[in-house]
Wavefront OBJ file of the C-alpha trace (Angstrom):
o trace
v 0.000 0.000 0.000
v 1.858 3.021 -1.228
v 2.246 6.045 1.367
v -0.684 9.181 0.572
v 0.305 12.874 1.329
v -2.322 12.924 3.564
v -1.406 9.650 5.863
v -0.981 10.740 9.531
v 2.206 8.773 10.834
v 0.145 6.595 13.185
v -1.576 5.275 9.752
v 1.305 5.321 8.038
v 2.968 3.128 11.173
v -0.363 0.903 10.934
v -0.402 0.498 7.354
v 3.639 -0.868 7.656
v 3.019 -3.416 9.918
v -0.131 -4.548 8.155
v 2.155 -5.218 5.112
v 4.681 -7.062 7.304
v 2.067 -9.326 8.138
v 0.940 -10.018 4.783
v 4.455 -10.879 4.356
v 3.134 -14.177 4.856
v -0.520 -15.416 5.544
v -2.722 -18.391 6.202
v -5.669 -18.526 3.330
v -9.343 -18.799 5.029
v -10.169 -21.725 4.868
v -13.736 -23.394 5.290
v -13.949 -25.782 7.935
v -10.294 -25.687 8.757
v -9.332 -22.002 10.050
v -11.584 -21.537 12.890
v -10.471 -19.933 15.949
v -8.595 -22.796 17.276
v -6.910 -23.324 14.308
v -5.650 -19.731 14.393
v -4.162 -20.365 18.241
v -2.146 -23.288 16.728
v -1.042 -21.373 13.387
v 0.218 -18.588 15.571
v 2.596 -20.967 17.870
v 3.522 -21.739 14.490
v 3.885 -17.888 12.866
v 4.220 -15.293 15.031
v 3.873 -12.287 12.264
v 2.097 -13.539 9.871
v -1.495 -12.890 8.806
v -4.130 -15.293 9.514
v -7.396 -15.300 7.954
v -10.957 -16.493 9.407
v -13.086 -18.493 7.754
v -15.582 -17.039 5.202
v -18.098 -15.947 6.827
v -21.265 -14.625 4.845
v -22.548 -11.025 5.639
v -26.314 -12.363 6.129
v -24.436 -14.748 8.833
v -23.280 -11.973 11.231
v -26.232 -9.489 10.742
v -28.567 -12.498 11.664
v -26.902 -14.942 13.033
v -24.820 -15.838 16.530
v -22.031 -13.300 16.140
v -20.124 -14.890 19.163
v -20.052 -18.032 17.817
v -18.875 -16.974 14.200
v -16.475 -14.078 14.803
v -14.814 -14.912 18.506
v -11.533 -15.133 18.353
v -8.526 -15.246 20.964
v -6.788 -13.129 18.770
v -8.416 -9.934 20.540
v -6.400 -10.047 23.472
v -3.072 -9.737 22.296
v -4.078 -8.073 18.975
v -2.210 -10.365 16.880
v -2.620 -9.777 12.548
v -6.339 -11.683 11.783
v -8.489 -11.072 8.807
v -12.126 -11.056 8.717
v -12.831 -13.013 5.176
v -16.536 -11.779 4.133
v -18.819 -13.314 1.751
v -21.608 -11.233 0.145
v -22.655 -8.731 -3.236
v -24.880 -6.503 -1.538
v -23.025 -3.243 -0.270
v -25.186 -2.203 2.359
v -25.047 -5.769 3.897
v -21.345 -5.953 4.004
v -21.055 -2.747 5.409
v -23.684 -3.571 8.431
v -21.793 -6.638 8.797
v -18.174 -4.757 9.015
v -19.716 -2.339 11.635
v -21.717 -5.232 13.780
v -18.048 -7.217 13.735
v -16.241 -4.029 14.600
v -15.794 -4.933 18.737
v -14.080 -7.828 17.838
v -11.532 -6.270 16.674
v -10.351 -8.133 13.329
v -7.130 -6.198 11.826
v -8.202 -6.474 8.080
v -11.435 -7.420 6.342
v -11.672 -9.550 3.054
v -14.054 -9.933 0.628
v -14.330 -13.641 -1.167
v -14.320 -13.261 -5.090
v -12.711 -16.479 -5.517
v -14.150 -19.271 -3.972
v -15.718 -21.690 -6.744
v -18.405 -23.613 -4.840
v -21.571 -23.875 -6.765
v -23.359 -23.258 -2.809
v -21.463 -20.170 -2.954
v -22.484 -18.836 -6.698
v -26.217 -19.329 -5.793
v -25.581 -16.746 -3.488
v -23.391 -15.030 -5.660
v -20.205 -13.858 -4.201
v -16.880 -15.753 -4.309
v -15.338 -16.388 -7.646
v -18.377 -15.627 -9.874
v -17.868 -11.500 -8.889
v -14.953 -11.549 -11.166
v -17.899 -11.117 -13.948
v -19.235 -8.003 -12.279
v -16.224 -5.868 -11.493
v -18.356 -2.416 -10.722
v -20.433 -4.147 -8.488
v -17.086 -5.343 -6.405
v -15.940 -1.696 -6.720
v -19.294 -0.816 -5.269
v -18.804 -3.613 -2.191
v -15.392 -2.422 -1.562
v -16.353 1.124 -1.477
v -18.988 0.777 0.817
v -16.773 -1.327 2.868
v -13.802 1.012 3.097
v -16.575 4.007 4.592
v -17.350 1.074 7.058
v -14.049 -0.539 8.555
v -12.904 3.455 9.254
v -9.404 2.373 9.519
v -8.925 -1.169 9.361
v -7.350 -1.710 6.048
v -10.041 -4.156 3.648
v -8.340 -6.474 0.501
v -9.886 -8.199 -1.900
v -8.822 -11.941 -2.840
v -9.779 -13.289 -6.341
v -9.020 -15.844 -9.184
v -7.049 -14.623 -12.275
v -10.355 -15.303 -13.933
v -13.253 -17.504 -14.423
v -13.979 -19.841 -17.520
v -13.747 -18.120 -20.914
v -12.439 -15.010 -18.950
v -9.472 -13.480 -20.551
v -7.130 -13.869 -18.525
v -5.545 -10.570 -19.781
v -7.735 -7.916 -20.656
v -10.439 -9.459 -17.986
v -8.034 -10.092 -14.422
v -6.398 -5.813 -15.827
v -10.313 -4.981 -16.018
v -11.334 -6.609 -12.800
v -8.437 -5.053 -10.667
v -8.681 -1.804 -12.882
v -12.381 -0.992 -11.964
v -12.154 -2.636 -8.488
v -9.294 -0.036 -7.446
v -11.226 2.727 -7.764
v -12.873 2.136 -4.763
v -9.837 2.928 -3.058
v -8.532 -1.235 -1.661
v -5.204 -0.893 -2.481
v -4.468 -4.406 -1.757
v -4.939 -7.546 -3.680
v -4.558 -11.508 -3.050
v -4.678 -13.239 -6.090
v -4.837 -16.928 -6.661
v -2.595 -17.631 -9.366
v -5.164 -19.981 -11.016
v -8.663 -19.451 -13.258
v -12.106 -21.051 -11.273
v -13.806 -22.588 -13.849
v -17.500 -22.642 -12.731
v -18.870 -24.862 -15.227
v -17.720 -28.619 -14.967
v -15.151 -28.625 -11.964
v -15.731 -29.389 -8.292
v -14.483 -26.797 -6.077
v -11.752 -29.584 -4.892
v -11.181 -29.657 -8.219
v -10.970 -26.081 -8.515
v -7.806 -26.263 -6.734
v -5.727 -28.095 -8.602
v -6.702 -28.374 -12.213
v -6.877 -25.460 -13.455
v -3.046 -24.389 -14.558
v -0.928 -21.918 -11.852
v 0.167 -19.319 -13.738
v 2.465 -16.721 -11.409
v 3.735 -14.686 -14.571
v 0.112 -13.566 -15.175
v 0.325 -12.317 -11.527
v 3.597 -10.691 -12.077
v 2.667 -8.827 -15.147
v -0.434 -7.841 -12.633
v 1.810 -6.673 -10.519
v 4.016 -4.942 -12.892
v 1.459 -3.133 -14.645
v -0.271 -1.842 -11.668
v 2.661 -0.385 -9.129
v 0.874 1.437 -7.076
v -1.277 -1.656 -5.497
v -0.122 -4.187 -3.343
v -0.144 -7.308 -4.713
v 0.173 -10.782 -3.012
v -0.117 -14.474 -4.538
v -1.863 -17.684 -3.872
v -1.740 -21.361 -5.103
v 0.476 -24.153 -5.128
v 2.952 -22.607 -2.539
v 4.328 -25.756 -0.647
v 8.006 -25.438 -0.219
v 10.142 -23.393 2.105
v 12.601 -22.139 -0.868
v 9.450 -21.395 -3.194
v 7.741 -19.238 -0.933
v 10.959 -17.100 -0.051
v 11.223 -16.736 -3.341
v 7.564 -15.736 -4.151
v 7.346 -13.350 -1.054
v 10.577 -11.067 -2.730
v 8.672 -10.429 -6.122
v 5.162 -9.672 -4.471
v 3.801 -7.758 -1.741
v 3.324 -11.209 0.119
v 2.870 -15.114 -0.251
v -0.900 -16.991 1.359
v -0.330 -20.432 1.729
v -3.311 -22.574 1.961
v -3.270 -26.743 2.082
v 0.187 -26.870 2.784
v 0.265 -25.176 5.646
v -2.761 -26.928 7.539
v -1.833 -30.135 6.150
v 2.229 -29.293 7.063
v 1.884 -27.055 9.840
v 6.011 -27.537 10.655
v 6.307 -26.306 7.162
v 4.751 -22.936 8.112
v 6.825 -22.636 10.974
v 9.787 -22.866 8.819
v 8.553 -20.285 5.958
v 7.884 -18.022 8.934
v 11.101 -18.177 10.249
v 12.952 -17.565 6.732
v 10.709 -14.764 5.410
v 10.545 -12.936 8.894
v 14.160 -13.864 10.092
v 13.132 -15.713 13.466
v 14.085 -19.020 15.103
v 11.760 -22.290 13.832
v 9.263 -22.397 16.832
v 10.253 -26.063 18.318
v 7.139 -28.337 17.704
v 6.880 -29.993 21.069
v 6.882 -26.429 22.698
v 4.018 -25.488 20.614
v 2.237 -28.930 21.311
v 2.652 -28.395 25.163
v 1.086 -24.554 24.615
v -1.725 -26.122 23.086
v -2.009 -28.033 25.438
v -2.364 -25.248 28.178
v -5.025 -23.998 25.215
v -6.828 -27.393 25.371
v -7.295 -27.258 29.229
v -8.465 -23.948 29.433
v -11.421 -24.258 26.065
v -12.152 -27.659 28.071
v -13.249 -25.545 31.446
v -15.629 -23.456 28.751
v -16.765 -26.806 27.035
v -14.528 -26.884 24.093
v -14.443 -30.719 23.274
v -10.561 -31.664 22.787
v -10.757 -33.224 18.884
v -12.259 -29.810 17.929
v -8.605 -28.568 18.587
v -6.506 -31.598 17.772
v -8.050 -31.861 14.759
v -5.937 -29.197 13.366
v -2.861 -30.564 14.911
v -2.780 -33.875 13.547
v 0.040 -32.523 11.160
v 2.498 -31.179 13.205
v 4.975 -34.096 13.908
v 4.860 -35.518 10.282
v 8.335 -36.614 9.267
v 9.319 -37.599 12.761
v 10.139 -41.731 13.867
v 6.565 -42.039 16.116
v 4.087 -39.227 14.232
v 1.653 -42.184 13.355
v 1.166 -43.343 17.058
v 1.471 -39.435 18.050
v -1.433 -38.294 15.418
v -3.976 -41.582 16.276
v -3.595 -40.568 20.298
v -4.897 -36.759 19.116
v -7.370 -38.393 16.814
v -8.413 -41.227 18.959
v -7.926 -40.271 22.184
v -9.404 -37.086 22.029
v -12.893 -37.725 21.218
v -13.740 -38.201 24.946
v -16.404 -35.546 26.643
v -13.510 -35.508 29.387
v -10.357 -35.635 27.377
v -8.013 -32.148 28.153
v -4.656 -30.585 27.627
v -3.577 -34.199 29.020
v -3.873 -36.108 26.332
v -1.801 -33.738 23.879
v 1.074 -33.746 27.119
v 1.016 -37.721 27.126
v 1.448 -38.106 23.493
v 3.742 -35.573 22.847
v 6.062 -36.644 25.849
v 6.065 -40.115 24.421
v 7.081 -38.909 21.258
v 9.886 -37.141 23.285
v 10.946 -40.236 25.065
v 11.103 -42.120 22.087
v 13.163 -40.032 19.830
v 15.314 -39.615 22.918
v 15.857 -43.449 22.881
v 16.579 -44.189 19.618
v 19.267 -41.247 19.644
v 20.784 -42.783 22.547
v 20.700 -46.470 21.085
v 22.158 -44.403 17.832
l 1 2 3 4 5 6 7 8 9 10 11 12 13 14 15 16 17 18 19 20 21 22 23 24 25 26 27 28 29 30 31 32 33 34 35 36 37 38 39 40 41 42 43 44 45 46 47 48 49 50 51 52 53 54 55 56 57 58 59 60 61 62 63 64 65 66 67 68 69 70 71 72 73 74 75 76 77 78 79 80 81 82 83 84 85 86 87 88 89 90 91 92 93 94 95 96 97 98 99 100 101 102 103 104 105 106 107 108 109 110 111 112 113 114 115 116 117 118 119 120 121 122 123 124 125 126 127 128 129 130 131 132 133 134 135 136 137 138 139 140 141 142 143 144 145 146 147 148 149 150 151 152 153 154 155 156 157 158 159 160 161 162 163 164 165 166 167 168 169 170 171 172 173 174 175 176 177 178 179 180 181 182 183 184 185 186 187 188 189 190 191 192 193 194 195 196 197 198 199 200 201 202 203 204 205 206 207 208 209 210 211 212 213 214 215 216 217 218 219 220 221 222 223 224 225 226 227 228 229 230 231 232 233 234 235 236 237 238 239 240 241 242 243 244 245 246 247 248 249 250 251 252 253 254 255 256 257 258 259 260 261 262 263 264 265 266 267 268 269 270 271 272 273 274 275 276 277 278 279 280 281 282 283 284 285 286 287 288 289 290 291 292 293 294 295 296 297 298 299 300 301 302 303 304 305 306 307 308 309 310 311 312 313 314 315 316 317 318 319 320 321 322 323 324 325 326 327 328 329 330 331 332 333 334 335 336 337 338 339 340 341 342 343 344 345 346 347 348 349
């Protein structure tokens, strides 16, 4: 987001260290990034950006906005994004202003998701066809969130979309609402004839398209999505764009966001078993409010993979977990076990 002559330095200051998080950031989503999942992902990546599930605007106007927007990111005011889904104005706005007290540092809007529930309410990917009516979102949006910066993630296109002329077009007319900052997954949705799993990995990447986005429009912020699953690839990716999301690979690899962290933002690799034993501590304390344990483990299940023992460590999590009075205790058993036998093996060794 490039500087304004009329940018106090307390924006100016806010606006920096919203860019440093997008350095590197956790794509929304659905069914996977839910507030515990965010608790684990920051053990994992201190700085980075993590995003919320999409949540639809109708959702929070009407429905339980505890339940869909709490987060424990609040209390320490770590980098979260509010991912919105929606293509009425005046509904995203309300919904921006009811989830104001809980204090999200960014809101999204969804023009990319493919899902054929999602196009019969049309927002996600199937916006890319109606550019001024993004513009229009984002604009009323912006007035909304006051300060909090809003970005907009979308495809490169959607079935016979140009590519081209269509993703310039998009991004052209969208930025004249004023978002200054766009994630773009490096990959068309094609609507017509492919499952939204499908969606994901069969349609072609294509990062140069991004790069000439990027190239052509210098004054936005651009940052890319798709297919990021190495350490070396996204250091790479992050130095030619505003920022790298990683999506699959870093629920389904969650040591493998630890490590991008630590490269991109120049810390230590948080140690695993120090960030199983904080969860842990998480576990016992969402137990005393109800929180059964697997709704937390579930998003853990990951985190040892590559290690002599991760099978037996990821079925105790899975298994053991599903108990009304499992806690922290079971994640401390497991992981301690893991310990003991990595410990004994390097001794036999």
């Amino acid at each position: 987001m490039t500087a304004t002559p009329h940018m106090t330095a307390h924006q100016s200051a806010h606006q920096s260290a919203h860019l440093k998080a997008h350095r590197l950031s956790v794509a929304p989503m659905m069914d996977w990034t839910d507030r515990h999942c965010r608790v684990f992902h920051r053990l994992l990546a201190p700085e980075a950006m993590l995003f919320s599930e999409m949540v639809t605007a109708d959702a929070i106007i009407h429905g339980d906005r505890d339940r869909l927007l709490m987060g424990h990111h609040t209390d320490q005011g770590d980098p979260v994004a509010l991912q919105l889904g929606g293509s009425d104005p005046q509904k995203l706005a309300q919904a921006i202003t009811l989830a104001a007290p809980y204090r999200y540092s960014e809101y999204n809007l969804n023009v990319g998701c493919p899902s054929d529930r999602v196009q019969s309410g049309r927002f996600g990917a199937c916006l890319m066809a109606e550019p001024e009516l993004v513009r229009d979102c984002m604009t009323a949006m912006i007035t909304a969130a006051g300060d909090t910066p809003v970005t907009v993630k979308c495809r490169i296109g959607i079935d016979d979309m140009d590519p081209e002329t269509g993703l310039d077009t998009f991004v052209e007319t969208v930025a004249r609402s004023g978002v200054r900052q766009f994630i773009i997954h490096a990959r068309k949705a094609w609507l017509n004839g492919l499952s939204p799993k499908e969606n994901r990995t069969i349609p072609p990447l294509d990062y140069d398209r991004v790069m000439r986005l990027r190239d052509k429009f210098r004054g936005l912020d651009i940052s890319i999505n798709g297919g990021i699953n190495e350490r070396e690839q996204a250091v790479a990716l992050e130095q030619k764009f505003s920022g790298v999301m990683i999506g699959r690979a870093a629920y389904q690899t969650p040591y493998l966001l630890a490590q991008m962290s630590a490269a991109i933002y120049g810390h230590d690799v948080a140690d695993r078993f120090a960030v199983a034993m904080a969860m842990a501590d998480y576990a016992d304390a969402r137990h005393a409010e109800g929180v059964r344990l697997i709704a937390i483990t579930r998003h853990m299940l990951g985190l040892m993979n590559g290690l002599p023992g991760a099978k037996a460590w990821r079925r105790a999590l899975s298994e053991e977990a599903r108990g009304e009075d499992a806690d922290g205790e079971v994640i401390r058993a497991a992981t301690s076990r893991l310990q003991d036998s990595l410990t004994s093996t390097e001794n036999a060794a």
